[in-house]
TORROVO-177064 format. One record per residue (C-alpha): residue in one letter; residue number from 1; x negated, y negated, z. Coordinates in steps of 0.02 Angstrom, whole numbers, plus 32768, in hexadecimal, padded with zeros to 4 digits. Layout:
NODE  aa    i  east  north    up
NODE   a  NUM     X      Y     Z
...
***
This chain:
NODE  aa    i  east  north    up
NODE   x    1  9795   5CB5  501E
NODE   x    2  97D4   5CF8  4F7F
NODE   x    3  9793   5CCE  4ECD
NODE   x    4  97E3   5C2F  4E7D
NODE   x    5  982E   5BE9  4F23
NODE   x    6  97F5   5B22  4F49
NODE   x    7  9778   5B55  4FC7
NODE   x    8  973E   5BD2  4F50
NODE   x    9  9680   5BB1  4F2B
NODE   x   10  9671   5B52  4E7C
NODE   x   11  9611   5BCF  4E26
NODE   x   12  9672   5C6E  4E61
NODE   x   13  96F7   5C22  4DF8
NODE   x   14  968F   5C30  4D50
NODE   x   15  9648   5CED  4D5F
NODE   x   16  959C   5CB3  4D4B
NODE   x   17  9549   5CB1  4E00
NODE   x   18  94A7   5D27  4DA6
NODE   x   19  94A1   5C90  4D28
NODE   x   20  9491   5C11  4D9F
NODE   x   21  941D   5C72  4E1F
NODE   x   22  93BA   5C89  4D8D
NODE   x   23  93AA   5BEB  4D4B
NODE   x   24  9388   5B95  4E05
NODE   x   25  9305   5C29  4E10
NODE   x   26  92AD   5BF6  4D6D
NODE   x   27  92BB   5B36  4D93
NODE   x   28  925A   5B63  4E38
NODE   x   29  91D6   5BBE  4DDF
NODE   x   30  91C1   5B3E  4D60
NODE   x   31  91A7   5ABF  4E07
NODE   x   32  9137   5B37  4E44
NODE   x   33  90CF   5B59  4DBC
NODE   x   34  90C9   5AA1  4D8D
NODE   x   35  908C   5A79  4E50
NODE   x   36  900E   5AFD  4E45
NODE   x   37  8FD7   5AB1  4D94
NODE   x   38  8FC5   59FC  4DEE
NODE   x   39  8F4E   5A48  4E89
NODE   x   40  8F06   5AA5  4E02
NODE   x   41  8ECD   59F4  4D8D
NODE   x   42  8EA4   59A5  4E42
NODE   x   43  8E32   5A0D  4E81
NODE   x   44  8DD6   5A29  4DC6
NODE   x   45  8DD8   5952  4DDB
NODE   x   46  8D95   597C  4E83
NODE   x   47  8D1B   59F5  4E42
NODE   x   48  8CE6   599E  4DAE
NODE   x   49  8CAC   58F5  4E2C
NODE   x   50  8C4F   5949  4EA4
NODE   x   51  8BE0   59A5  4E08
NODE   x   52  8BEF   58E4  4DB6
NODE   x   53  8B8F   58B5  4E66
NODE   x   54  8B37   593A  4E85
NODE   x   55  8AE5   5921  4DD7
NODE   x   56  8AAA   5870  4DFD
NODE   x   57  8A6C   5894  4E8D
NODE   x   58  89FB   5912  4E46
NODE   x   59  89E2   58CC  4DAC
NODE   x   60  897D   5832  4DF1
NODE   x   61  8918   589C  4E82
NODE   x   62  8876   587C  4E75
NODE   x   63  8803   58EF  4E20
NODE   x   64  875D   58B9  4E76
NODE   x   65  8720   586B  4F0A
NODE   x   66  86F9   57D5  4E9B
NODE   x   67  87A5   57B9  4E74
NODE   x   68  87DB   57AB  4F1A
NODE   x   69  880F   56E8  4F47
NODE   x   70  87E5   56DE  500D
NODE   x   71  8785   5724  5088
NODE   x   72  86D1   5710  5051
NODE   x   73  866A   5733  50DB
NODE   x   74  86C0   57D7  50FB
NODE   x   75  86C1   5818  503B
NODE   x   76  860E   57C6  5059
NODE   x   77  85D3   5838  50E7
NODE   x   78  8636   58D3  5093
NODE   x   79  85D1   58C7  4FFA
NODE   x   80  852D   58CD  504F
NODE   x   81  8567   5968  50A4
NODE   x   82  8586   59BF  4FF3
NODE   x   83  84FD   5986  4FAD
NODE   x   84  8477   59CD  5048
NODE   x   85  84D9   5A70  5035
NODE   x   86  851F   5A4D  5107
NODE   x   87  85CB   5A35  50E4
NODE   x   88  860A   5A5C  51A1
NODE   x   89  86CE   5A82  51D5
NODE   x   90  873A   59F3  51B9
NODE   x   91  87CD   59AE  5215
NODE   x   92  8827   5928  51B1
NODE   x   93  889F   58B5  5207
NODE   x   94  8903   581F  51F0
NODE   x   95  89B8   57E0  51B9
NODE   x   96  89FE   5838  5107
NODE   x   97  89C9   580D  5064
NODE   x   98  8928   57B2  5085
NODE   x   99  88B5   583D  5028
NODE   x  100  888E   58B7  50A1
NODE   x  101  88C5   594D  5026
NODE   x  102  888B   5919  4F8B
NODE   x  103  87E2   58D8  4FE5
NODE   x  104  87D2   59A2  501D
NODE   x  105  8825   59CB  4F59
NODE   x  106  8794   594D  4F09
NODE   x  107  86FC   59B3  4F87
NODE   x  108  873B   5A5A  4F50
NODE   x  109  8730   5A25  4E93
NODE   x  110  868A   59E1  4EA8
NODE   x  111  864A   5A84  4F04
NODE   x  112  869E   5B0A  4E85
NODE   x  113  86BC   5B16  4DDD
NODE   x  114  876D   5B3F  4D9B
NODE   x  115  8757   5BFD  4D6A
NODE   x  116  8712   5C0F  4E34
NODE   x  117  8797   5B9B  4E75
NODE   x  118  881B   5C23  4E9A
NODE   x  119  87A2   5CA1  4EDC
NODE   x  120  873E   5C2C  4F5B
NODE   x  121  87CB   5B9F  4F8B
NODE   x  122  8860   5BDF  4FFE
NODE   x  123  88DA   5B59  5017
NODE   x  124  8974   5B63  507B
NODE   x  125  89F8   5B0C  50C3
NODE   x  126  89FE   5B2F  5181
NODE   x  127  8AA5   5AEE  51A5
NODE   x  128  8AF3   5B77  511F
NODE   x  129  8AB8   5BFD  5195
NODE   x  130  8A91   5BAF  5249
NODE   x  131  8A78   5C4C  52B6
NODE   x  132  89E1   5CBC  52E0
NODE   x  133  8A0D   5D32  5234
NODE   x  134  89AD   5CBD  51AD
NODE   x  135  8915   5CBA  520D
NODE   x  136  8913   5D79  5221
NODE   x  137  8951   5D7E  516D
NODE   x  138  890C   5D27  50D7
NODE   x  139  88A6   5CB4  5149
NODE   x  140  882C   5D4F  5191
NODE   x  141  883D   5DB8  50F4
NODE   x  142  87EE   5D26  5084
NODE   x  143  877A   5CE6  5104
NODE   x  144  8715   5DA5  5140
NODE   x  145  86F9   5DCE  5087
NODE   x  146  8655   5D8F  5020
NODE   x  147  8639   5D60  4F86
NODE   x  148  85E2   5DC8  4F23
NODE   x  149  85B6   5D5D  4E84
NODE   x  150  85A9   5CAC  4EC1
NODE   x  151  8540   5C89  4F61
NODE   x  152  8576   5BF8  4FC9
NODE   x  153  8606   5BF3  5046
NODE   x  154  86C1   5C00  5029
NODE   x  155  8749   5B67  5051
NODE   x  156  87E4   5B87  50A2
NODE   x  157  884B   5ADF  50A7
NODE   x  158  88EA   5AE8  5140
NODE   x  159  894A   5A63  5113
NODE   x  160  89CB   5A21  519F
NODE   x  161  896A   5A77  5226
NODE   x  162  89C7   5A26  52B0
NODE   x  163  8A5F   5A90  527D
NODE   x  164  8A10   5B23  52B8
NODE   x  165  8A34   5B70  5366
NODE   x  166  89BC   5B6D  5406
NODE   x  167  89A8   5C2D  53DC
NODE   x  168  8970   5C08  5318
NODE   x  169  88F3   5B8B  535D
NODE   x  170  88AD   5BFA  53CC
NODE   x  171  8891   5C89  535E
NODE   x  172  8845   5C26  52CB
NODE   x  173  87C5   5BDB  5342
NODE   x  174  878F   5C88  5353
NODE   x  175  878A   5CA4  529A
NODE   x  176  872A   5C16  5283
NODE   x  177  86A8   5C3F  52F7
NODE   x  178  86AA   5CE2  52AA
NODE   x  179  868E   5CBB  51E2
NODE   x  180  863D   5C0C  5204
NODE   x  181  85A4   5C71  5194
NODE   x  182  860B   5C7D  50EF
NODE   x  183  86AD   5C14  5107
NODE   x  184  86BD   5B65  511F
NODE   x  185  8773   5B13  5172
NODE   x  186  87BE   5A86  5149
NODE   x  187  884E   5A52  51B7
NODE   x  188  88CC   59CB  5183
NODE   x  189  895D   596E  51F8
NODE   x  190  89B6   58DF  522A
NODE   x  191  899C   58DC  52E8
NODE   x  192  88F6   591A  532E
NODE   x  193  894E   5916  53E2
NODE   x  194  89A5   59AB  539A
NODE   x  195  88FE   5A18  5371
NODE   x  196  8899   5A75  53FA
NODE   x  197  8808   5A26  545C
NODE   x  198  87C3   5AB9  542B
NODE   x  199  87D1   5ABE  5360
NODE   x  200  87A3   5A07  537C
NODE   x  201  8709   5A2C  53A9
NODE   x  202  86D3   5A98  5331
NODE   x  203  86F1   5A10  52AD
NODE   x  204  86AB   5973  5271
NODE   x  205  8747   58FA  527A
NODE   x  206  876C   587E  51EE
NODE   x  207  880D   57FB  520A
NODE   x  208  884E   57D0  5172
NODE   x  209  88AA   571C  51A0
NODE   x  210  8947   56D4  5129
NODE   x  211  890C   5686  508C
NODE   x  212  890D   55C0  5084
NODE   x  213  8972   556C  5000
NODE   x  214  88E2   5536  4FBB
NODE   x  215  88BD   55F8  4F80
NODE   x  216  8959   561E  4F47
NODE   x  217  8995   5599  4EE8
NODE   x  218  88FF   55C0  4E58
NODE   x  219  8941   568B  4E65
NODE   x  220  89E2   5649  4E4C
NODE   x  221  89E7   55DD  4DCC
NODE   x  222  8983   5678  4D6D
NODE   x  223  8A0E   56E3  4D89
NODE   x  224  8A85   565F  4D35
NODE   x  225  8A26   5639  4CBA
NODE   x  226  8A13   56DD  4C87
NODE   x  227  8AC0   572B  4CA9
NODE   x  228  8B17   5668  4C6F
NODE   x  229  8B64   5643  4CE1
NODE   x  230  8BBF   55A1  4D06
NODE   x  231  8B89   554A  4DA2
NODE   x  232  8BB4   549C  4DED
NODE   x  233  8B24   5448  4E57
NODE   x  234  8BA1   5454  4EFA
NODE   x  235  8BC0   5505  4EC7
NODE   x  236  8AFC   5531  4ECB
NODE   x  237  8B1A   54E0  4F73
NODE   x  238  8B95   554C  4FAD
NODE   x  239  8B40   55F7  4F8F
NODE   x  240  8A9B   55BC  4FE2
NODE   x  241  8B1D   5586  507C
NODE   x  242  8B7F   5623  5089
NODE   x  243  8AEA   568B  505E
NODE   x  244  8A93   564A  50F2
NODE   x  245  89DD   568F  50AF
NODE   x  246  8A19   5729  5091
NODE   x  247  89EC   5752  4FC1
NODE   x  248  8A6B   57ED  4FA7
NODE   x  249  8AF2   5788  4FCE
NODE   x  250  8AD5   56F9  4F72
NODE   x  251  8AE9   5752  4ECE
NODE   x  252  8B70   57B8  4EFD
NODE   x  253  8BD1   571D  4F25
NODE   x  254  8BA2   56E3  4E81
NODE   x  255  8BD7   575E  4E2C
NODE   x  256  8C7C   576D  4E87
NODE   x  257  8CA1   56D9  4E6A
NODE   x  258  8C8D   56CD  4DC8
NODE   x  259  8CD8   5755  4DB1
NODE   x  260  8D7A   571E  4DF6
NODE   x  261  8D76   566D  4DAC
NODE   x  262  8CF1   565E  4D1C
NODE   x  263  8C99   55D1  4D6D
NODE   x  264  8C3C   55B1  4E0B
NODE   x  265  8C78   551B  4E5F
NODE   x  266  8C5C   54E3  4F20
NODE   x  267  8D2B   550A  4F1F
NODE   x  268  8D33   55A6  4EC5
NODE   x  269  8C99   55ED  4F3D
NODE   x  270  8CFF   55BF  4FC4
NODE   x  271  8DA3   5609  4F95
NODE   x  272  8D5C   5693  4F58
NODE   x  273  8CF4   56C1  5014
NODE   x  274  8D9B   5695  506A
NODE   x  275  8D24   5604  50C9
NODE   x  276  8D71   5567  50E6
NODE   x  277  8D40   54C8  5076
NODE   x  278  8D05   541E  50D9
NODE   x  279  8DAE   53E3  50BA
NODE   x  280  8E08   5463  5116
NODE   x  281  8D93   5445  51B6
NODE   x  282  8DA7   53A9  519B
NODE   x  283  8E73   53B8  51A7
NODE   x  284  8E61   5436  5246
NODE   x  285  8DF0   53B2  529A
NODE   x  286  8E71   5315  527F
NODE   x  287  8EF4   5379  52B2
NODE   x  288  8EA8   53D0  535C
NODE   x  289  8E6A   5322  5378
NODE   x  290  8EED   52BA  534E
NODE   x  291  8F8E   530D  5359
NODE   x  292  8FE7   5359  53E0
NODE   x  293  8FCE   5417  5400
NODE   x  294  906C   545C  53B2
NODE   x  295  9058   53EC  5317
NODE   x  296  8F96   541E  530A
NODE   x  297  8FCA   54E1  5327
NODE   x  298  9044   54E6  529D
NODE   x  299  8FE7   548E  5228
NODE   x  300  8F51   54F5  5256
NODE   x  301  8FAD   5592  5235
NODE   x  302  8FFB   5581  5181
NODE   x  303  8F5D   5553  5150
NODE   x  304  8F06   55DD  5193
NODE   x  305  8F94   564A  5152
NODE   x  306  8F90   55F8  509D
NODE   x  307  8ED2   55F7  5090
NODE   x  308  8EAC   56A2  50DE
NODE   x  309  8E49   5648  5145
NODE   x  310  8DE7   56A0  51E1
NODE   x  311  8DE6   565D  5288
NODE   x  312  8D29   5682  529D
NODE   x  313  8D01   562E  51F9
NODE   x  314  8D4B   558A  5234
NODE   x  315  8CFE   559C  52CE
NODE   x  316  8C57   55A3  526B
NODE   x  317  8C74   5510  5222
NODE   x  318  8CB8   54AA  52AE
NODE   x  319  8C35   54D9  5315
NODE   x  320  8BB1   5470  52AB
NODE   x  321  8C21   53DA  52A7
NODE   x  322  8C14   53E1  536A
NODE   x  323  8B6A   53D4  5367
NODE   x  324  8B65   5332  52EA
NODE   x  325  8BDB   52D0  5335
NODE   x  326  8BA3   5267  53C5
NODE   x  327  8C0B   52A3  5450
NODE   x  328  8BD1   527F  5503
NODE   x  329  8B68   5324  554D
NODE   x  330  8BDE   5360  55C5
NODE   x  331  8C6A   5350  5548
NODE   x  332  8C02   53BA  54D3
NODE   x  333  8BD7   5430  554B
NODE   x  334  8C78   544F  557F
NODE   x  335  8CB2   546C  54CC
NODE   x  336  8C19   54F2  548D
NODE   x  337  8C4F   5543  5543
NODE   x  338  8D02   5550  54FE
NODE   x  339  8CCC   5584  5446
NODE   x  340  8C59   5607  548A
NODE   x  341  8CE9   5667  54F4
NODE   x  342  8D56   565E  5459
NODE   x  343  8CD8   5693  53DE
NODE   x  344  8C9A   5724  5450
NODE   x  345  8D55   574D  5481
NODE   x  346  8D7E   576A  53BE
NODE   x  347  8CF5   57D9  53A7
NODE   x  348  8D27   584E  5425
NODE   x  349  8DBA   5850  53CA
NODE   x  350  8E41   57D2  5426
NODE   x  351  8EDE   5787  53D6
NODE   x  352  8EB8   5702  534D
NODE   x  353  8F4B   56A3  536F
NODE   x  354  8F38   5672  5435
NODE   x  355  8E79   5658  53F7
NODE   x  356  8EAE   55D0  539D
NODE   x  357  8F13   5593  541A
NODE   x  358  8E8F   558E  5492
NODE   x  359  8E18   5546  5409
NODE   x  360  8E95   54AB  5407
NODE   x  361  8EB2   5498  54B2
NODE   x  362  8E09   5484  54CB
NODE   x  363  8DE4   5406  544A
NODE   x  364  8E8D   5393  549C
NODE   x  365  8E26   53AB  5552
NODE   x  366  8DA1   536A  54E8
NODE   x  367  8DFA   52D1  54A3
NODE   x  368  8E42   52A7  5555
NODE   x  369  8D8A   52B3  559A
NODE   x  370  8D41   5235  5520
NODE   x  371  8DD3   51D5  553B
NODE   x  372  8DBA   51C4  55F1
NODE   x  373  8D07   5199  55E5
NODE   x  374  8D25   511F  5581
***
């Protein structure tokens, strides 16, 4: 095709194909630079949250075993231990954020003063390093050397000890038997099913149970207070609801969601959790209930899709209206039966979508069973 003929590209025709490729060239670079600005502001929003959280968090920890809210007969029993000098191995278990670290953080305060905090108090995270390295590593190292201007025994604190692997377990039992003369452990986790018989034994087991409303509300309402902070009665509600006893996320809900709205509301902790309000379950009920399944899929599904709703959340909640309503027992039975396959099928992973549809179907068997009875 020769220059200047009809099928000719446009821009032959001009002599400036370098200008153009240039300026398309620089247009993309300005698009790229401009995207990688963008990720760049995100992830500094990002960034600038999760220290906005984390700073919450830690800034209302309690100091002292007095400050702590629950648990009295353990912090109780703990204190007389300090205060004989027989503080034995500890294994601290229970749901998160009900005290179990700052309970160990409050001991190790009492027993040391700050300038001999970092050189007697070893605390670590086993879940950053599970395997058998950290307790050949720093675990060993800190625990076989003395102290040679403060008598009294060390503290080594391994928080999320279930993380740790059969082989880990094993060898810090022996390390434990080993130092038990100048090194005292203190073993935190969520599931004691998950620590050796073995370690088990060596310990004296505390369970640190979820904190009642009753607790936290008082905590709470300090926090606002202090940090003022706008919150509705139903929105005080809310975060003891979707807290469900546990402290650490109670105030990092608050402070999400006021974050992201400027007031705390029962709506805007809702929205801002991505858990459906009583309204919505109220919708999915009438329509499983009441409308036939195609209408009651569709509806279910925009609303799902508009909310950012999760199928296991609304499963949650639809679970504790089946145990208020007065259905007949072997209508109820039959319905927890179905709600426990679908609940254990999504956490294996399963498709949310035929989930649902199963989750309908069986509340329309339902309908036609009460129906028939009566």
């Amino acid at each position: 095709m020769s220059p200047g003929s009809p099928r000719s590209p446009w821009w032959r025709t001009t002599g400036h194909t370098g200008t153009y490729k240039a300026s398309f060239l620089f247009l993309f670079e300005l698009g790229y630079e401009r995207v990688l600005m963008h990720i760049g502001n995100v992830l500094e929003f990002t960034r600038r949250i999760y220290s906005e959280l984390y700073c919450r968090v830690e800034k209302y920890r309690p100091q002292t075993l007095n400050d702590l809210i629950s648990h009295r007969d353990i912090l109780s029993t703990i204190q007389k231990f300090i205060s004989e000098d027989r503080l034995p191995h500890l294994l601290l278990y229970g749901p998160p954020g009900t005290g179990k670290t700052s309970t160990i953080l409050a001991c190790a305060k009492q027993l040391y003063k700050d300038k001999e905090f970092g050189s007697m108090v070893l605390e670590l995270n086993a879940s950053d390093d599970r395997g058998i390295d950290i307790v050949r590593g720093p675990i060993l190292s800190f625990a076989s050397t003395r102290t040679i201007f403060k008598k009294g025994f060390k503290l080594v604190i391994l928080d999320e000890a279930d993380a740790m692997t059969q082989d880990a377990q094993n060898a810090l039992r022996r390390v434990i038997e080993k130092f038990t003369e100048n090194t005292r452990f203190c073993l935190i986790c969520n599931y004691l099913s998950k620590i050796i018989p073995a370690l088990q034994s060596r310990c004296t087991r505390f369970r640190f149970g979820p904190l009642t409303p009753e607790l936290m509300v008082p905590r709470l309402e300090h926090v606002v207070e202090e940090e003022k902070v706008y919150v509705s009665e139903d929105g005080m509600k809310a975060l003891i609801t979707l807290s469900s006893g546990d402290m650490r996320r109670a105030l990092n809900i608050l402070q999400s969601t006021n974050m992201a709205f400027g007031k705390v509301t029962e709506e805007t902790v809702y929205t801002c959790t991505g858990h459906p309000l009583k309204s919505d379950i109220a919708n999915i009920l009438d329509w499983m209930l009441n409308q036939d399944f195609t209408t009651a899929y569709r509806n279910i599904m925009e609303l799902k899709t508009v909310k950012g709703l999760a199928l296991h959340d609304i499963l949650t909640e639809i679970h504790l209206f089946v145990h208020r309503v007065d259905f007949p027992s072997s209508v109820r039975i039959h319905l927890l039966t179905k709600m426990a396959d679908i609940e254990y099928r999504l956490a294996v992973g399963t498709n949310e979508k035929i989930q649902l549809s199963s989750l309908i179907a069986a509340f329309q068997v339902t309908r036609d069973l009460i129906v028939a009875d009566a």
